[in-house]
PQR file of N, CA, C, O and H, with PARSE charges and radii, in Angstrom:
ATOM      1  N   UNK A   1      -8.659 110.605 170.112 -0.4000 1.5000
ATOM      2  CA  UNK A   1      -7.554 111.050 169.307 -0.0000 2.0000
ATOM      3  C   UNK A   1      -6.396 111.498 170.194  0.5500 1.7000
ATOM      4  O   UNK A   1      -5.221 111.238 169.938 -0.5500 1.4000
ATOM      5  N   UNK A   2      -6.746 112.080 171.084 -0.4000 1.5000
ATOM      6  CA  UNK A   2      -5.573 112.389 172.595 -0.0000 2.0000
ATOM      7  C   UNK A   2      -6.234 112.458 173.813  0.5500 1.7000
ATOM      8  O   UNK A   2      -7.444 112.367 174.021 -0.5500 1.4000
ATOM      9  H   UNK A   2      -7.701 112.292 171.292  0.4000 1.0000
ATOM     10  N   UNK A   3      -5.450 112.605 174.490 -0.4000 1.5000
ATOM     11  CA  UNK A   3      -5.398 112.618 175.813 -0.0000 2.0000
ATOM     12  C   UNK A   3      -4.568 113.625 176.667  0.5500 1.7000
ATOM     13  O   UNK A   3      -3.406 113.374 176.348 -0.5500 1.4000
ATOM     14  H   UNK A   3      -4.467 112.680 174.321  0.4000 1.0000
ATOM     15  N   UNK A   4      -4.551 114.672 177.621 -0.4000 1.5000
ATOM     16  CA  UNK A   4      -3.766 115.644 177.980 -0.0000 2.0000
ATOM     17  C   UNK A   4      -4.125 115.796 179.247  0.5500 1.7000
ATOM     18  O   UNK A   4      -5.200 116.328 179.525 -0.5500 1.4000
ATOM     19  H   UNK A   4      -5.495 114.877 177.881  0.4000 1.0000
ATOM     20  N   UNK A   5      -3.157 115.289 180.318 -0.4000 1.5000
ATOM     21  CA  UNK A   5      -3.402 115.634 182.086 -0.0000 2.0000
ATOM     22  C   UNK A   5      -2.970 116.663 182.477  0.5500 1.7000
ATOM     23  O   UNK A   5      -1.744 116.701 182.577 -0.5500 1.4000
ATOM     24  H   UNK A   5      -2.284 114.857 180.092  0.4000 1.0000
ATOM     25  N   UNK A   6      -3.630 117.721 182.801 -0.4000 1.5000
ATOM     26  CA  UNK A   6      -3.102 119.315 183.479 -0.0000 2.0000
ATOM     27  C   UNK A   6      -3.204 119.259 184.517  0.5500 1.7000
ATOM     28  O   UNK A   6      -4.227 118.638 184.804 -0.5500 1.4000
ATOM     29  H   UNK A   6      -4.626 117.690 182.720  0.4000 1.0000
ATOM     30  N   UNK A   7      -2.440 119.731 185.704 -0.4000 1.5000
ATOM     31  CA  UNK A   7      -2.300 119.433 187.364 -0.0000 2.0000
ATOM     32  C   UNK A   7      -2.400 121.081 187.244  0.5500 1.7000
ATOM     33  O   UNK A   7      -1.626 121.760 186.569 -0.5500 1.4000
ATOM     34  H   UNK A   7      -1.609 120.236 185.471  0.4000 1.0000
ATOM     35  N   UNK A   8      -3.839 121.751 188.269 -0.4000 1.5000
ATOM     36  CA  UNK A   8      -4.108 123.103 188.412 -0.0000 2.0000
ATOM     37  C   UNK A   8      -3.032 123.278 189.405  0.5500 1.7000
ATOM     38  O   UNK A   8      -2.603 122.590 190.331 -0.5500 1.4000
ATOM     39  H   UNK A   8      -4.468 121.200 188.817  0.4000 1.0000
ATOM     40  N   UNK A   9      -2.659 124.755 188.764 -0.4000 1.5000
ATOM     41  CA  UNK A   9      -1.513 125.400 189.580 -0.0000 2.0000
ATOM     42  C   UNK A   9      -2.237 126.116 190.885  0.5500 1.7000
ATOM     43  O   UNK A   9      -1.554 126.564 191.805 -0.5500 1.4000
ATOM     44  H   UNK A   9      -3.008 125.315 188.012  0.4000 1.0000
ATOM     45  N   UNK A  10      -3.844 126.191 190.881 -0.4000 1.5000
ATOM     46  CA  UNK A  10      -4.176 127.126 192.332 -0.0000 2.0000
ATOM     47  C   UNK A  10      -4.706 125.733 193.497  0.5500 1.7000
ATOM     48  O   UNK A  10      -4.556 125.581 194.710 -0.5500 1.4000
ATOM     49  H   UNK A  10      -4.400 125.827 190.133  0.4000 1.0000
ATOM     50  N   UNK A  11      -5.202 125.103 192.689 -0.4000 1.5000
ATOM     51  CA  UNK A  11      -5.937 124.242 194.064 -0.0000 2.0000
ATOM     52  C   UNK A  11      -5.033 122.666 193.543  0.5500 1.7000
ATOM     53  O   UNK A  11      -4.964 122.226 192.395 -0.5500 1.4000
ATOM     54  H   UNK A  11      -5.324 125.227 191.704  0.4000 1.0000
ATOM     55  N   UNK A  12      -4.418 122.062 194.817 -0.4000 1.5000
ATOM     56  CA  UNK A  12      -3.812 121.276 194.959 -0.0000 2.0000
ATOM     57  C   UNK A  12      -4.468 119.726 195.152  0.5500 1.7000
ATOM     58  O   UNK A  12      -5.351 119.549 195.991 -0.5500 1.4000
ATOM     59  H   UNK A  12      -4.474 122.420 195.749  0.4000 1.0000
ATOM     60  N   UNK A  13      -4.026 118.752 194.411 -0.4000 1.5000
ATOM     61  CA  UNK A  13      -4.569 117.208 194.246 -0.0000 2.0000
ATOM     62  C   UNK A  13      -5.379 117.857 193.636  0.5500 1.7000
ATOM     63  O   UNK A  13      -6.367 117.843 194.369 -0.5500 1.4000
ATOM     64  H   UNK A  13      -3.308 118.896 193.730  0.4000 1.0000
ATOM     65  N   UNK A  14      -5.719 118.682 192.366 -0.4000 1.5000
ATOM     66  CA  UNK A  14      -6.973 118.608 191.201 -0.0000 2.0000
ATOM     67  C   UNK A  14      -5.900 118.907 190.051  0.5500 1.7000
ATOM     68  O   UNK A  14      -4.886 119.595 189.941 -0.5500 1.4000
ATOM     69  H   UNK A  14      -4.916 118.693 191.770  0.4000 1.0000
ATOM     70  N   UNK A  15      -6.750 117.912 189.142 -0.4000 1.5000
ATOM     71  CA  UNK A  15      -6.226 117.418 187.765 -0.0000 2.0000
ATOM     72  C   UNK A  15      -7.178 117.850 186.460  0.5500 1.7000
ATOM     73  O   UNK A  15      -8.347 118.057 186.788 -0.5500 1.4000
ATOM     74  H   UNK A  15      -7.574 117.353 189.232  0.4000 1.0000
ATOM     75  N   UNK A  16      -7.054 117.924 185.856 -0.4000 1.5000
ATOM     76  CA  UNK A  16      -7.724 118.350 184.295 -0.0000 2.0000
ATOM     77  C   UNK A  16      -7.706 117.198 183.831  0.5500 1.7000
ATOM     78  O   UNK A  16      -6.853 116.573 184.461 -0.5500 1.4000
ATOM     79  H   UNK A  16      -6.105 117.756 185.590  0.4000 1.0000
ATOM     80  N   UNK A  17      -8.449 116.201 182.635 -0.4000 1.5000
ATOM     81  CA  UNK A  17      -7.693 115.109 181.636 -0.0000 2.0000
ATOM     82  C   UNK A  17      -8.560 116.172 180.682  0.5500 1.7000
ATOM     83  O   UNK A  17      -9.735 116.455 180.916 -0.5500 1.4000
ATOM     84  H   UNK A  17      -9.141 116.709 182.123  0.4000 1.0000
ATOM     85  N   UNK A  18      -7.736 116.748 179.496 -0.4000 1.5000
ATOM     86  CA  UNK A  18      -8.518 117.114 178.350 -0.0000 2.0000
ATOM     87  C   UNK A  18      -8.497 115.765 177.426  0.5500 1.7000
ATOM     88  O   UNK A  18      -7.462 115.099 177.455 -0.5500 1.4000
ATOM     89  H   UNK A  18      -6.782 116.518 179.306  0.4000 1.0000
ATOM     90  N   UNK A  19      -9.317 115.434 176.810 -0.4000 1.5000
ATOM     91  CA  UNK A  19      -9.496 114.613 175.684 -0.0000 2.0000
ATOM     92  C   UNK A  19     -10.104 114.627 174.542  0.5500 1.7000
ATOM     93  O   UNK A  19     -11.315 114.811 174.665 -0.5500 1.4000
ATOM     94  H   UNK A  19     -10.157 115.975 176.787  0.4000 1.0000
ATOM     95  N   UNK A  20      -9.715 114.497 173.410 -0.4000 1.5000
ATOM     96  CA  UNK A  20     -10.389 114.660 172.007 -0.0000 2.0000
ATOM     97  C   UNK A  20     -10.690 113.196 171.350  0.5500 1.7000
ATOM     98  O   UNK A  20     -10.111 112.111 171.285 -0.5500 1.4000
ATOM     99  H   UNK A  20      -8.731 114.348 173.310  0.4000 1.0000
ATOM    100  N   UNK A  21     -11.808 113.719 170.940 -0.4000 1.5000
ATOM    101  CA  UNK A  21     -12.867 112.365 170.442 -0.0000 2.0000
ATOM    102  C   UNK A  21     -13.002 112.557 168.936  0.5500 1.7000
ATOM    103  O   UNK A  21     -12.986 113.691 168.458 -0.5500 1.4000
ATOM    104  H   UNK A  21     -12.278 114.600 170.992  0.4000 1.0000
ATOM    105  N   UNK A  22     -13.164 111.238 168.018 -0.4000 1.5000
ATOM    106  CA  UNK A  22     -12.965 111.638 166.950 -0.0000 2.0000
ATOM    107  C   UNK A  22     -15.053 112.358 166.247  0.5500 1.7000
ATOM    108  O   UNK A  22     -15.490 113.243 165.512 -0.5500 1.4000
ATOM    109  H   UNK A  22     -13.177 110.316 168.406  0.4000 1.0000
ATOM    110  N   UNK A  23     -15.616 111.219 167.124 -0.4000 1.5000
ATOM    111  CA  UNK A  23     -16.921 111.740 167.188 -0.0000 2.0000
ATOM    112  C   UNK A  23     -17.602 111.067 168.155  0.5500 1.7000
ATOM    113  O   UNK A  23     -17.046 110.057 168.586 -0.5500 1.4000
ATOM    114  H   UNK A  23     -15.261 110.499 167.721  0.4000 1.0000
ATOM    115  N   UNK A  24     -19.115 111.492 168.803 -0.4000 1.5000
ATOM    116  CA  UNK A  24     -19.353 111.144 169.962 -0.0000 2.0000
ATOM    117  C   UNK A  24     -19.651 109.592 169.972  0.5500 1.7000
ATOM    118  O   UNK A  24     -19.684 109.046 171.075 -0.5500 1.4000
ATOM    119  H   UNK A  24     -19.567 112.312 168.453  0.4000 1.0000
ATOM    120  N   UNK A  25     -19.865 108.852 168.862 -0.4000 1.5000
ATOM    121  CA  UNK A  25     -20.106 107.193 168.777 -0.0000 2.0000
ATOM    122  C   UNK A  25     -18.610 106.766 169.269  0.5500 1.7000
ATOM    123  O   UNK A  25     -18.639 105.675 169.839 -0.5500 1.4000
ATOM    124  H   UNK A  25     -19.838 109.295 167.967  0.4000 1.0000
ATOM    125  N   UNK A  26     -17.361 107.323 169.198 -0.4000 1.5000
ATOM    126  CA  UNK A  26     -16.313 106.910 169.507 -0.0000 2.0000
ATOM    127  C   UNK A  26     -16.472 106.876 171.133  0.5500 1.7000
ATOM    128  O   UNK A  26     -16.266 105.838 171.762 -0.5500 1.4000
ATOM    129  H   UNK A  26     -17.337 108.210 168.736  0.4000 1.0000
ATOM    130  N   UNK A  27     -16.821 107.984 171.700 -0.4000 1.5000
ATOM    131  CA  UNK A  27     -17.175 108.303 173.102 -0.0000 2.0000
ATOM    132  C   UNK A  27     -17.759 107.298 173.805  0.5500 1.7000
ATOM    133  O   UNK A  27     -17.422 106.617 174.774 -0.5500 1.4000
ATOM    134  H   UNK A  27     -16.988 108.827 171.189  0.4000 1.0000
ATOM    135  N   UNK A  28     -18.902 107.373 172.953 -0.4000 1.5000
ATOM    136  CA  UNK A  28     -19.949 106.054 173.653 -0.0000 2.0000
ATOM    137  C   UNK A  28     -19.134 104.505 173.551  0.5500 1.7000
ATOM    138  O   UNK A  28     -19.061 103.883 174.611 -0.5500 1.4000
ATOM    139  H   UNK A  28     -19.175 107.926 172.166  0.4000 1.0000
ATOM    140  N   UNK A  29     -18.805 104.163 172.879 -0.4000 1.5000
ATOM    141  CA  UNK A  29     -18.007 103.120 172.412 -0.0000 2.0000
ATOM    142  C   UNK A  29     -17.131 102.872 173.175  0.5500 1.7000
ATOM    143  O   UNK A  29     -17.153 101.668 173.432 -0.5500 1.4000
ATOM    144  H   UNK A  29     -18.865 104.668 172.018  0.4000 1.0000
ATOM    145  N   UNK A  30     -16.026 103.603 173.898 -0.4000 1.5000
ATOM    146  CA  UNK A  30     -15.026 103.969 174.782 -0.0000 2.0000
ATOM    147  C   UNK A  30     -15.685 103.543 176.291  0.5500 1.7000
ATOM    148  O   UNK A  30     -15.128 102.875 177.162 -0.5500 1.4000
ATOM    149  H   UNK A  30     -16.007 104.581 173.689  0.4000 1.0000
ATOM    150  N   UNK A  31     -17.038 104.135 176.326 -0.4000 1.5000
ATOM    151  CA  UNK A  31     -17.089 104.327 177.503 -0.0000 2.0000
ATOM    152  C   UNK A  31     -17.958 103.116 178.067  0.5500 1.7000
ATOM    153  O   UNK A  31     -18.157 103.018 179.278 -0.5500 1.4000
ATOM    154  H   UNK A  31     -17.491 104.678 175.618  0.4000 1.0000
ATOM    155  N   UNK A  32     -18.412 102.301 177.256 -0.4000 1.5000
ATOM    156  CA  UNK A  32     -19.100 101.172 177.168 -0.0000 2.0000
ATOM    157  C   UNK A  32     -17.954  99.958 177.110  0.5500 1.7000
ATOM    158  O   UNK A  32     -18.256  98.765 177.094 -0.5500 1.4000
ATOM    159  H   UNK A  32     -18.250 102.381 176.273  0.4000 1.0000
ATOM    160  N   UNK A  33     -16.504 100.498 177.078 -0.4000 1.5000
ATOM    161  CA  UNK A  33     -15.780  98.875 177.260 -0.0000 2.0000
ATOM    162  C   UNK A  33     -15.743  98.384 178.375  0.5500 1.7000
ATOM    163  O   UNK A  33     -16.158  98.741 179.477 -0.5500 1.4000
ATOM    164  H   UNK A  33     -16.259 101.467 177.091  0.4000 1.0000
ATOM    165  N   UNK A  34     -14.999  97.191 177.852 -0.4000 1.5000
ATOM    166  CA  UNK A  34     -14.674  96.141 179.808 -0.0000 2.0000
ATOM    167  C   UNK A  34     -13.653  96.921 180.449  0.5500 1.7000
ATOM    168  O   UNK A  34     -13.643  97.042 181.674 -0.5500 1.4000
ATOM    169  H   UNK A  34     -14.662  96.901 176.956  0.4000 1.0000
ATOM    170  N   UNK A  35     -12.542  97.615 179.493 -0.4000 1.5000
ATOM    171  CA  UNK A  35     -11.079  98.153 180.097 -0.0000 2.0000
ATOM    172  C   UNK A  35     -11.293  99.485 180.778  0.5500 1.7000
ATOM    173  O   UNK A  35     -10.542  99.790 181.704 -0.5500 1.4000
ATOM    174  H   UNK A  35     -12.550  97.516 178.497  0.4000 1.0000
ATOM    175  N   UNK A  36     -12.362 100.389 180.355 -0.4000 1.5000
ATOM    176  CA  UNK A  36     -13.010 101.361 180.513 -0.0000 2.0000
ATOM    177  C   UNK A  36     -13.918 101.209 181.565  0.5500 1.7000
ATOM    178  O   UNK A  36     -13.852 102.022 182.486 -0.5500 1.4000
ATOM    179  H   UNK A  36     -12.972 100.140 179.602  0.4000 1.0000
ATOM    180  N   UNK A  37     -14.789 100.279 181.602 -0.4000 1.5000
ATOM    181  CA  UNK A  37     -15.320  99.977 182.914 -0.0000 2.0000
ATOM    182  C   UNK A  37     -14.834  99.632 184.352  0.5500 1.7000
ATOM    183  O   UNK A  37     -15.329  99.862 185.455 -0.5500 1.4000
ATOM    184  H   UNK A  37     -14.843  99.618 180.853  0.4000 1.0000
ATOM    185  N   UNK A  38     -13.416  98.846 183.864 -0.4000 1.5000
ATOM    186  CA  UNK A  38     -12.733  97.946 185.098 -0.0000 2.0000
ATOM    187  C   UNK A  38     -11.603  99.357 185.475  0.5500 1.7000
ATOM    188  O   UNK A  38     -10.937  99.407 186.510 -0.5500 1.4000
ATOM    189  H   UNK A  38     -13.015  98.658 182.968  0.4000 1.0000
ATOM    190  N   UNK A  39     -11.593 100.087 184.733 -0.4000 1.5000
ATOM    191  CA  UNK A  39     -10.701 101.439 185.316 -0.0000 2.0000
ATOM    192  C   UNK A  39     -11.691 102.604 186.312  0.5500 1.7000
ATOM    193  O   UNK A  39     -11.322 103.170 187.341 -0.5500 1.4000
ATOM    194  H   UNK A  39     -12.133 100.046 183.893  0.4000 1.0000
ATOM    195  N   UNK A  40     -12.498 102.676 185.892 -0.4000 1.5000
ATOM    196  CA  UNK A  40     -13.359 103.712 186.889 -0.0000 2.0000
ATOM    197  C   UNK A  40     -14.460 103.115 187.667  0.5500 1.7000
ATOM    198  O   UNK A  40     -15.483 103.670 188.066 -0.5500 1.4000
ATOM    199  H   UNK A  40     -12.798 102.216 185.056  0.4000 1.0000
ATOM    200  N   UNK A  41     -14.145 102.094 187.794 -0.4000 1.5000
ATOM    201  CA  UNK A  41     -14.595 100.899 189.187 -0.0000 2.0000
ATOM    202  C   UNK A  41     -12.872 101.307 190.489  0.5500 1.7000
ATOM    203  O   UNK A  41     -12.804 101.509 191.702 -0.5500 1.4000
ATOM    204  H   UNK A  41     -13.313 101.642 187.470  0.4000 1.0000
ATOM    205  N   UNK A  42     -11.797 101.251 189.368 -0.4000 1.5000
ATOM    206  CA  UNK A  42     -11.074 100.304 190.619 -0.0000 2.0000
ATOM    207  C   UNK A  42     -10.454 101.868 190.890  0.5500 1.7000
ATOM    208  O   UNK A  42     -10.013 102.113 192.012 -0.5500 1.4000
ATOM    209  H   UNK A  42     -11.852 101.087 188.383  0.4000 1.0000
ATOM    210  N   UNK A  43     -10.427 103.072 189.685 -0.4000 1.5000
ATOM    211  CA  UNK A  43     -10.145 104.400 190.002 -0.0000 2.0000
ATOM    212  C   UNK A  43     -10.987 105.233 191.492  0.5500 1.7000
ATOM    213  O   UNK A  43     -10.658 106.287 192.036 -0.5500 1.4000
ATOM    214  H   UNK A  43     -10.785 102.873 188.773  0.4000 1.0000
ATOM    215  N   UNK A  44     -11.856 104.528 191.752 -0.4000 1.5000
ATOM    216  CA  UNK A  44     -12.444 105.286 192.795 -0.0000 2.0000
ATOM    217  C   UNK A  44     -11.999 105.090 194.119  0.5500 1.7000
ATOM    218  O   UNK A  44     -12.457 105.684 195.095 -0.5500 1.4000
ATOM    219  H   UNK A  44     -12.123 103.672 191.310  0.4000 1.0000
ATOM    220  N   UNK A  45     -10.734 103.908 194.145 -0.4000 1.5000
ATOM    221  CA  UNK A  45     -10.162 103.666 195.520 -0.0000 2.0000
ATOM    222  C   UNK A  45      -8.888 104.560 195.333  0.5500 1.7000
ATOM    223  O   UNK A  45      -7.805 104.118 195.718 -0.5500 1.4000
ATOM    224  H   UNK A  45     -10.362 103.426 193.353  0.4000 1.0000
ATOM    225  N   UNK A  46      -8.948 105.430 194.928 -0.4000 1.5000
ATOM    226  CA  UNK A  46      -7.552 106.768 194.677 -0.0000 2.0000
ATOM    227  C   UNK A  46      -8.317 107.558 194.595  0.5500 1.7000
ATOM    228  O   UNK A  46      -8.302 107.563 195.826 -0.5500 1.4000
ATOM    229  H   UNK A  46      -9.828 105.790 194.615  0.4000 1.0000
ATOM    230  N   UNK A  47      -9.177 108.443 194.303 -0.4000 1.5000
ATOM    231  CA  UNK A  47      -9.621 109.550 194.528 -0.0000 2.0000
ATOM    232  C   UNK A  47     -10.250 110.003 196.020  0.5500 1.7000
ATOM    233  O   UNK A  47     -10.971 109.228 196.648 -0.5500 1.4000
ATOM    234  H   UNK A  47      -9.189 108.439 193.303  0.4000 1.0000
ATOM    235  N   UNK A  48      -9.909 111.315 196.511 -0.4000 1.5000
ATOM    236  CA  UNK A  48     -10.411 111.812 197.341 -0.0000 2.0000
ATOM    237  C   UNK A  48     -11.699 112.398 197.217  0.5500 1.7000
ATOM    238  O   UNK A  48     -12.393 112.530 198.225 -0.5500 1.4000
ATOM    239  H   UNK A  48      -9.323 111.945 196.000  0.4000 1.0000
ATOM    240  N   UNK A  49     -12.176 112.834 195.896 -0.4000 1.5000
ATOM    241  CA  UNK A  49     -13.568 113.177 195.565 -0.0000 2.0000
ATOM    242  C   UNK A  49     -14.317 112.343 194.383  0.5500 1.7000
ATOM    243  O   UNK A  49     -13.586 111.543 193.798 -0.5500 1.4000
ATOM    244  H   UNK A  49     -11.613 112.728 195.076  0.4000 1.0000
ATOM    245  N   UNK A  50     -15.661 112.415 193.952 -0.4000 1.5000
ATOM    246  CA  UNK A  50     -15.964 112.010 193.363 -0.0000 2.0000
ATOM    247  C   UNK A  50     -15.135 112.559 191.672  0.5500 1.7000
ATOM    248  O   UNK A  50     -14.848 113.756 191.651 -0.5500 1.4000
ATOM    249  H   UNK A  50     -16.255 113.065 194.427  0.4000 1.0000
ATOM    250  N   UNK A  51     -14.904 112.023 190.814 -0.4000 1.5000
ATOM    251  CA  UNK A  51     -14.871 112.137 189.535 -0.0000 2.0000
ATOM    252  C   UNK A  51     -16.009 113.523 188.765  0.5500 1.7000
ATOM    253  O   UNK A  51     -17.131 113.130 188.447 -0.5500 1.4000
ATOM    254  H   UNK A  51     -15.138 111.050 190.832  0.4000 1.0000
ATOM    255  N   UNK A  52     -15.762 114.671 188.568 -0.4000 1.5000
ATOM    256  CA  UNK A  52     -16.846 115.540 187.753 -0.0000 2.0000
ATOM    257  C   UNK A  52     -16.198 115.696 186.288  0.5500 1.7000
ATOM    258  O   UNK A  52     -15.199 116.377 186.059 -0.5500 1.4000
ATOM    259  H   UNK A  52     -14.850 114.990 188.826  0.4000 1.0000
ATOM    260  N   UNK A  53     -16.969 114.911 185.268 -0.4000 1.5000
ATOM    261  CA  UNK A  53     -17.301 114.964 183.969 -0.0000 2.0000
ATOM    262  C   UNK A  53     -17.810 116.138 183.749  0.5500 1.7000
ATOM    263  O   UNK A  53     -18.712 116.589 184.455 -0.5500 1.4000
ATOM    264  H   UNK A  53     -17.781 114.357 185.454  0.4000 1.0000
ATOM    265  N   UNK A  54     -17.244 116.842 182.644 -0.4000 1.5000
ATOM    266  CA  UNK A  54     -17.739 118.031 182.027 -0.0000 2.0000
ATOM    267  C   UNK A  54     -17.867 117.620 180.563  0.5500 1.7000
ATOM    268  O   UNK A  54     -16.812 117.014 180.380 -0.5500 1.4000
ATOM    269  H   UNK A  54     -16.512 116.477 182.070  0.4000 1.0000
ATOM    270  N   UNK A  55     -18.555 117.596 179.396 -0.4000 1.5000
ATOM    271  CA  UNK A  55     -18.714 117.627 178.078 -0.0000 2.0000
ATOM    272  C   UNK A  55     -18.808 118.848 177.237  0.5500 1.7000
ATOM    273  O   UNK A  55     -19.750 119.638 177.293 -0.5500 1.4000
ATOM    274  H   UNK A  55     -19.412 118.089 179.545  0.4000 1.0000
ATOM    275  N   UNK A  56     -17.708 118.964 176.401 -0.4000 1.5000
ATOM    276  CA  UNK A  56     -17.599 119.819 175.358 -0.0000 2.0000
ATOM    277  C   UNK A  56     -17.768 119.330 173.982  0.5500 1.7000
ATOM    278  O   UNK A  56     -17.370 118.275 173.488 -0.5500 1.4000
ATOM    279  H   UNK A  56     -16.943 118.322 176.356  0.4000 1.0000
ATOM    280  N   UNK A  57     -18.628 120.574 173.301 -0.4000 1.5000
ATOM    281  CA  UNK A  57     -18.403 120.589 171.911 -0.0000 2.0000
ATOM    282  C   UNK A  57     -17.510 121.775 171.002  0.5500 1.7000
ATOM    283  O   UNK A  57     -18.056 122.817 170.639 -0.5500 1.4000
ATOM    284  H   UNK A  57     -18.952 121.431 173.702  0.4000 1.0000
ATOM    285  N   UNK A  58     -16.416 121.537 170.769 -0.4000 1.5000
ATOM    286  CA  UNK A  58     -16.197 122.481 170.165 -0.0000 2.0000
ATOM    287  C   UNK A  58     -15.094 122.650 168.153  0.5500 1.7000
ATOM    288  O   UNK A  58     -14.239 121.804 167.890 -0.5500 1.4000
ATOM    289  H   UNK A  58     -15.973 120.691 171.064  0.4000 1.0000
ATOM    290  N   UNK A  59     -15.233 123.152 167.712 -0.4000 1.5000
ATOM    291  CA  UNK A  59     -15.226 123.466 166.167 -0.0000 2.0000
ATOM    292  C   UNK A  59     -13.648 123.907 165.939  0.5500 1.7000
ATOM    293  O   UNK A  59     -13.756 125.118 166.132 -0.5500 1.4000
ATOM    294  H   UNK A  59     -15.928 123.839 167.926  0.4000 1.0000
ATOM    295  N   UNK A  60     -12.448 123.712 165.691 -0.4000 1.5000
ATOM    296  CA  UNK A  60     -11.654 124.698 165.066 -0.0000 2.0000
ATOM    297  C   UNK A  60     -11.891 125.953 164.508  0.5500 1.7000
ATOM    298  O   UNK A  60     -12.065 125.816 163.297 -0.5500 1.4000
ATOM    299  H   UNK A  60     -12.361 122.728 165.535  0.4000 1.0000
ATOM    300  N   UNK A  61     -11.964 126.967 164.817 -0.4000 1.5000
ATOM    301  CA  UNK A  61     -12.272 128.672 164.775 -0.0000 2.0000
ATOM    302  C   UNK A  61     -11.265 128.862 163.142  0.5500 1.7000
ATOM    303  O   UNK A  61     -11.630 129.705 162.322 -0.5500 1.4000
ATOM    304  H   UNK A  61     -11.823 127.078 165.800  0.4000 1.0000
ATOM    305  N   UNK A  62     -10.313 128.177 162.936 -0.4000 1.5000
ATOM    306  CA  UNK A  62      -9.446 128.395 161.664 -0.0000 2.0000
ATOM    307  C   UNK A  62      -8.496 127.063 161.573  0.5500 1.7000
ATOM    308  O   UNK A  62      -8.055 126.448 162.543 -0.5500 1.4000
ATOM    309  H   UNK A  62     -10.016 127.492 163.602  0.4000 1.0000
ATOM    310  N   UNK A  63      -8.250 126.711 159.998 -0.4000 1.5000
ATOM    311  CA  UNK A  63      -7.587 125.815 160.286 -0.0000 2.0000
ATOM    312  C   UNK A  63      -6.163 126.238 159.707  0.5500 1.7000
ATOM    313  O   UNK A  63      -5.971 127.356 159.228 -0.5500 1.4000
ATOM    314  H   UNK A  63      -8.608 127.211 159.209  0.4000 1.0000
ATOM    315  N   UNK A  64      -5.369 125.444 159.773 -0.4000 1.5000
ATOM    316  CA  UNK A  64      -3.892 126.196 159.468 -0.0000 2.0000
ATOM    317  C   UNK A  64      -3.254 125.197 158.510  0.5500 1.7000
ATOM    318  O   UNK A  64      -3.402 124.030 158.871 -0.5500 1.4000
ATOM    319  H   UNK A  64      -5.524 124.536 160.162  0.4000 1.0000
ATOM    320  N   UNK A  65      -2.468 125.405 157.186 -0.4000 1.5000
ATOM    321  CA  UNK A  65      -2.418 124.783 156.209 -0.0000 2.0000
ATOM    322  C   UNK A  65      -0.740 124.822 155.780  0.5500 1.7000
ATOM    323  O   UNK A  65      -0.347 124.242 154.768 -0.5500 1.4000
ATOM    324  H   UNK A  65      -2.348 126.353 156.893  0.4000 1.0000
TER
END
């Protein structure tokens, strides 16, 4: 559903991507394409470290109307 790149203000060359999923079959689905595959094949000749995946679940606390 989005996508959001945050560049940390304390440690330098580290990036955030937040992303929202509409549900986790979308995830899997995503992460199982060719375009998705052929990007974090050819993404690893630009990074200085490995890639760390973190997974969240989380709920809207209130919604606003």
């Amino acid at each position: 559903m989005s996508y959001n790149l945050y560049q940390s203000a304390e440690k330098e060359n580290t990036f955030l991507m937040a992303e929202v999923w509409k549900s986790p079959d979308a995830v899997a689905s995503h992460n199982q394409s060719d375009h998705f595959k052929a990007f974090t094949a050819k993404a690893q000749e630009f990074l200085s470290a490995p890639l760390q995946v973190d997974l969240y679940q989380g709920e809207p606390l209130q919604t606003s109307r």
